[in-house]
N, C-alpha and C positions, 0 to 999 in steps of 0.2 A: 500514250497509246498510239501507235502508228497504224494509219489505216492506207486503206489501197482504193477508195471510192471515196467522192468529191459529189455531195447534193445541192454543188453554188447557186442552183437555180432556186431553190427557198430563201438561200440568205440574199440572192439578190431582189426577191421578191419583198420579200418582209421587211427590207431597209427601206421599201419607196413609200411616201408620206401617208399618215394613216388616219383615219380612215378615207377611203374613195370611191366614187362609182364613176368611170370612166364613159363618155358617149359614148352610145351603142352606134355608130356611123358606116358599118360595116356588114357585110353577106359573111354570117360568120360561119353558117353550112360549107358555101364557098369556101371559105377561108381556111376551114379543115380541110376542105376533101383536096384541096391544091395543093400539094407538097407535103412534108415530113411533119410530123406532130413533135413539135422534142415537147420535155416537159415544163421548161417555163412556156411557149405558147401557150401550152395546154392552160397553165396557170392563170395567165394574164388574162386567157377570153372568158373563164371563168369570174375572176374580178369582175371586168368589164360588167359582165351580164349576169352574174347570177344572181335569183329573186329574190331567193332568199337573205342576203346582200341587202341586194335592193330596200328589201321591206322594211331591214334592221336602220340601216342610212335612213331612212325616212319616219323612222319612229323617233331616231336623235334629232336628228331636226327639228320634229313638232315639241319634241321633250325641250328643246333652246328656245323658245315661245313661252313655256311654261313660268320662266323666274320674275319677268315682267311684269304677267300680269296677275299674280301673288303679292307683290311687294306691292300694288298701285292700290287706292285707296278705293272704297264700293263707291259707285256713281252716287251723286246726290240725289236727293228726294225734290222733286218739285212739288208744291201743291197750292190748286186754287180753291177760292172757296167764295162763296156769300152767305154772309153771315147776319143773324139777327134781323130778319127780312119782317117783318108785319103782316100775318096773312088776311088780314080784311083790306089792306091797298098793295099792300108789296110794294111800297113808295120806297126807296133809298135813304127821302132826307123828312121822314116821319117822323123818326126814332135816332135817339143820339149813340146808340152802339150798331147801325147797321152800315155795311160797310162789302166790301170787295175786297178781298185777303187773297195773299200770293206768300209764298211763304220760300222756304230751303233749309234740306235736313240734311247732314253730313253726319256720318260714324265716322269716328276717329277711333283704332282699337289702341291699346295702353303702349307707349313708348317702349321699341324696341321687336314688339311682335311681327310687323310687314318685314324689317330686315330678317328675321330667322325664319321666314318663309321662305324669302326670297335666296337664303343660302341655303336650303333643304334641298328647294328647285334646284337650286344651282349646280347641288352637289349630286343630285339622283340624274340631272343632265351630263354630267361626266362619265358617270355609273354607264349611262345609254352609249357613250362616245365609246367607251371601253368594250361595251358588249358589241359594239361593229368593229373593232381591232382584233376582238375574240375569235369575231366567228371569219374574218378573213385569215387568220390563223388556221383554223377548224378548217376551213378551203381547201387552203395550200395545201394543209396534210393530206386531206382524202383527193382532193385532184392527184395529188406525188404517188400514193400509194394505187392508186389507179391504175396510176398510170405505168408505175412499175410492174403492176400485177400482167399489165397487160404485153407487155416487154416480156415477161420470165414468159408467158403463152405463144408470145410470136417464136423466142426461142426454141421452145417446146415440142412447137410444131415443124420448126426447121429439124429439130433432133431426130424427130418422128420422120421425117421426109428421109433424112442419111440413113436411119436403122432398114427403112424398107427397103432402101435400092442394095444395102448392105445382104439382107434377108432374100432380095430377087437374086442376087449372086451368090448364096448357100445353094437356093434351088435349082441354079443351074448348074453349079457344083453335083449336087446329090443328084439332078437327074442324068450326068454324064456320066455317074460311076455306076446308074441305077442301069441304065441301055447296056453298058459296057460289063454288066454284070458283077463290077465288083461293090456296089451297092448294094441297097433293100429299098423298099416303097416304102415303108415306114418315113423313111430318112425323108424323102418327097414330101411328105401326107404333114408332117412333122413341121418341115418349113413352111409349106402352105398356111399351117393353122397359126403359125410364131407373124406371117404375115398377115390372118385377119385379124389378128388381135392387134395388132400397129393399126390397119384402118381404121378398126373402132376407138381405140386410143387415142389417134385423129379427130375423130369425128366429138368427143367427146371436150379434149379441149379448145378445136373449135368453137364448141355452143358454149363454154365457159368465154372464149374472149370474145364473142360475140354479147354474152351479159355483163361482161367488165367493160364494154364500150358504150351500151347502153347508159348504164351508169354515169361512165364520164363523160357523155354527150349531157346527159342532163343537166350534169352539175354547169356545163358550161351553157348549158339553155339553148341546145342546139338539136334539132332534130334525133331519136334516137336512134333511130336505124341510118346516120351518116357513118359512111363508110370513114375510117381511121387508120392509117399507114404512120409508125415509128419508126426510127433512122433503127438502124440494125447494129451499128458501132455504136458505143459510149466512150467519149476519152476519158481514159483512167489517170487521177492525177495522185499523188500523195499527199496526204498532208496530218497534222494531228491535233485530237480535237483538245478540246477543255478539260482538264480534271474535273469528276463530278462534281467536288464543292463549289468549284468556282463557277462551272454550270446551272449551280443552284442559287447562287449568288446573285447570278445576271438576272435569273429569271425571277428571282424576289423585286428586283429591280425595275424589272420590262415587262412582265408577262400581263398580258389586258386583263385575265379574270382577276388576276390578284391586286391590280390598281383600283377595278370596279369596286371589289371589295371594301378597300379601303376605302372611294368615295360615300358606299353606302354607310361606314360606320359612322362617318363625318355627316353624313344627311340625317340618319338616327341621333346623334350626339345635340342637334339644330333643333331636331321634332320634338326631343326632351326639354331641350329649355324651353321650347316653345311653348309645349304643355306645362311647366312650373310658369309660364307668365301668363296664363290662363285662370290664377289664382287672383290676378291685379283685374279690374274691372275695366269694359271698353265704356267711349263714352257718344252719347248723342246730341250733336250742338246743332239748334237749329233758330233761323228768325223769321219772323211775318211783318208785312206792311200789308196796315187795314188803311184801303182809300174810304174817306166817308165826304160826304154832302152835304148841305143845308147850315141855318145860324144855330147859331148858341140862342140859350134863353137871352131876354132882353137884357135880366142884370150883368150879365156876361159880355156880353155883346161879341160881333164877329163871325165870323163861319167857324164851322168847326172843323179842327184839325185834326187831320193823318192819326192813325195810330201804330206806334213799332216794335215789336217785342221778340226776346230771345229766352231761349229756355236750354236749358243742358238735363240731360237724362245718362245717368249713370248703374251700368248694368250691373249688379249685386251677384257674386258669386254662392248664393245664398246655399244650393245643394253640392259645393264642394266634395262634400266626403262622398258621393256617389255618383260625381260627373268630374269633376276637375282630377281628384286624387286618384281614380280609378285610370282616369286617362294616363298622369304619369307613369302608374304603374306599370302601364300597357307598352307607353315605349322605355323604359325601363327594362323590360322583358326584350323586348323589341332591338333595341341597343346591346342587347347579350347576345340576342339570334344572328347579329350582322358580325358581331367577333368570331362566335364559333365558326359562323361560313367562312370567314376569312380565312382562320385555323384548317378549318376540312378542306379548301380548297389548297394550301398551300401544304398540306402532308401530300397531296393526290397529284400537286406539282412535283413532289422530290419524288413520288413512288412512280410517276412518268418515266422523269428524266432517269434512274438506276434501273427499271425494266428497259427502254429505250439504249442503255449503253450496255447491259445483258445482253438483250439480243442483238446488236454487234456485235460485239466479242464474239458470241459464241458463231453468227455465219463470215465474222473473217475468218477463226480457226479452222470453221469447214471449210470454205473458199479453200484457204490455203494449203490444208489435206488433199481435197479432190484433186488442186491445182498441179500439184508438186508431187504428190504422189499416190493417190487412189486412181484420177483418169490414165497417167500414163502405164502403171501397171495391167489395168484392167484390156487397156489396148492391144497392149504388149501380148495379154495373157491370149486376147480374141485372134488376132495374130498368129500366134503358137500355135491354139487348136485349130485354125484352119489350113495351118501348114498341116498337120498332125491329120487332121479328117481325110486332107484330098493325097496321103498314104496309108490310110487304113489305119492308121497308129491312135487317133480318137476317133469315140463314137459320137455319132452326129449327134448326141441330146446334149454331149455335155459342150460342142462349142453351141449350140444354140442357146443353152444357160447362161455360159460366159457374156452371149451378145444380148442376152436381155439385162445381165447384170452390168455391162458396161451402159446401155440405156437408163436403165433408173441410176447410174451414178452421174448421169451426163444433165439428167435432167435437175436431180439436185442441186449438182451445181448452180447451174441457173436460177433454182428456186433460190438458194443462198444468195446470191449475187444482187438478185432481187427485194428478199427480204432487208438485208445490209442498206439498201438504200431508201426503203423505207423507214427503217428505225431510224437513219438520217431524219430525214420528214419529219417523223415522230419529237425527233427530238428536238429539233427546231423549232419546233411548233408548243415545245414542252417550255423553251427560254425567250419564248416571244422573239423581240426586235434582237441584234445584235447576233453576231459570226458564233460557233459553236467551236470555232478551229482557235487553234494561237496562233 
């Protein structure tokens, strides 16, 4: 498929290492309002700063904390005690069991259980790495489209500006023939009216790319009311992109929700076994040292000695069928929910990328209609009847027809132009990391 627009500014964005939050080191109001916005700018100061970003990077983060301290064994139990005390002296060395005990209790849960924590963690912290890959993907799109949208607006308005001064020279046309009497005032009253309808035409996509700047000021966390200037050229490059399957291919490969997915089956698959070794009992090891005081009886003789003892406690899976079995079942279930999302995410991948390369197709074909031959005909035509009007030979409605009809083909175009490289966007964004071109 041969195309006539080149969206490098995603694929150069989505190749640099992922995920990132770049310092914020910069007046980035400034940094807008000072020259051209092209669209990777636009991109990158969005990276840079945006919160939501932000908040996603800082959730993986705490989520890579998480495998540590799962796998690590529960602190131990210290305990003191006195024991066996006499309450008519409270003497220590009264009585042959009283004593000062200090003890240590350690749970040890059944071999194997801390590692399949600690790979759960592991795997649901990947799951988090993937959802900041995601959603800078998510970014790039809607900053691209943005930022297009607001391109097709500036053109729109340039359109609007040629139509009126086009429209001020019908009405001095019609009011020369109108003085000179071979005119009508109709033909005046008529351009007049073909003229306020462009200023409000004007005014109206105005306040639309005044809310598409709003928009893309935010995404890049910059003031919303910063004024926003786009370069008025784009270099038009050719090139051609991926056949769908292999587009589909790459993004089975790269695309973050669809690796997420996969990490969470892997974290579900850990929870299961984990829950089947919840079957095996944990256990509680622990030991005391009783200091004591005073002799032995006489036939004994000596002082009496220390005492040391260990005990092991073993927890008995006793209510299995309605705590242990219940729990498998659960991730069980649980482990099915993470395939199907797999599944649904990646039908919603391929029905992306073939919507995404639809509408291409279809505004290159317009592009290259309007280009080749709808504008220049329509020109042609406006041309004609205005030869035609300033001899009497057309009536003034019908070239004002023609010049509104070459307006809305003028502005098409641009909407196409725009659109086109959006679905770009779209679709890069649809195959994650890697070029969409051969």
């Amino acid at each position: 498929m041969k195309i006539f627009l080149v969206n490098i500014t995603a694929v150069i964005v989505l190749l640099l290492p992922t995920p990132f939050v770049a310092a914020n080191n910069i007046d980035k109001t400034a940094f807008v309002e000072t020259g051209m916005l092209t669209e990777q700018k636009a991109i990158v100061i969005a990276l840079d700063n945006n919160p939501n970003l932000a908040q996603m990077q800082a959730r993986y983060e705490a989520m890579q904390a998480i495998p540590s301290q799962v796998s690590s064994l529960d602190d131990p139990m210290l305990s003191l005690g006195a024991l066996n005390f006499p309450t008519d002296t409270f003497s220590r060395s009264q009585e042959g069991m009283t004593q000062l005990q200090i003890g240590f209790t350690q749970a040890f849960p059944f071999p194997g259980k801390l590692s399949l924590k600690e790979e759960a963690a592991e795997f649901e912290a990947k799951a988090a790495f993937y959802d900041v890959a995601e959603m800078r993907l998510l970014l790039t799109n809607n900053v691209s489209n943005k930022w297009w949208q607001i391109f097709y607006l500036d053109r729109a308005i340039e359109t609007v500006n040629k139509n009126q001064e086009l429209l001020r020279q019908f009405i001095e046309v019609a009011k020369t023939k109108y003085t000179t009497g071979k005119g009508l005032q109709q033909d005046v009253l008529l351009s007049q009216l073909e003229l306020s309808k462009l200023i409000d035409k004007k005014i109206q996509i105005v306040a639309l790319r005044d809310n598409q700047i709003i928009r893309l000021n935010i995404l890049m966390d910059i003031t919303p009311r910063t004024k926003v200037t786009l370069p008025a050229q784009i270099k038009v490059v050719t090139r051609k992109l991926l056949s769908e399957p292999k587009l589909f291919q790459r993004a089975k490969k790269s695309r973050s929700i669809l690796q997420k997915h996969k990490q969470l089956i892997s974290a579900a698959k850990s929870k299961l076994d984990l829950a089947k070794r919840d079957y095996y009992p944990d256990f509680n090891l622990g030991v005391t040292y009783g200091d004591r005081i005073g002799d032995n009886p006489p036939f004994m003789g000596g002082n009496r000695a220390d005492l040391f003892s260990i005990k092991l406690g073993i927890k008995i899976p006793l209510y299995a069928g309605t705590k242990q079995s219940q729990k498998v079942k659960q991730r069980v279930s649980e482990q099915f929910k993470s395939k199907y999302a797999y599944r649904d995410e990646l039908n919603q991948v391929q029905a992306d990328i073939a919507s995404s390369l639809t509408d291409f197709s279809r505004s290159q074909q317009q592009l290259s209609l309007f280009k080749t031959g709808i504008l220049p005909q329509a020109r042609q035509t406006v041309q004609s009847m205005l030869a035609g009007y300033q001899v009497s030979e057309v009536d003034f409605l019908n070239l004002v027809r023609s010049q509104v009809t070459l307006f809305n083909y003028e502005l098409q175009y641009w909407q196409s132009f725009s659109q086109s490289n959006q679905a770009l966007a779209r679709l890069q964004a649809s195959i994650g990391k890697g070029s969409i071109y051969e």
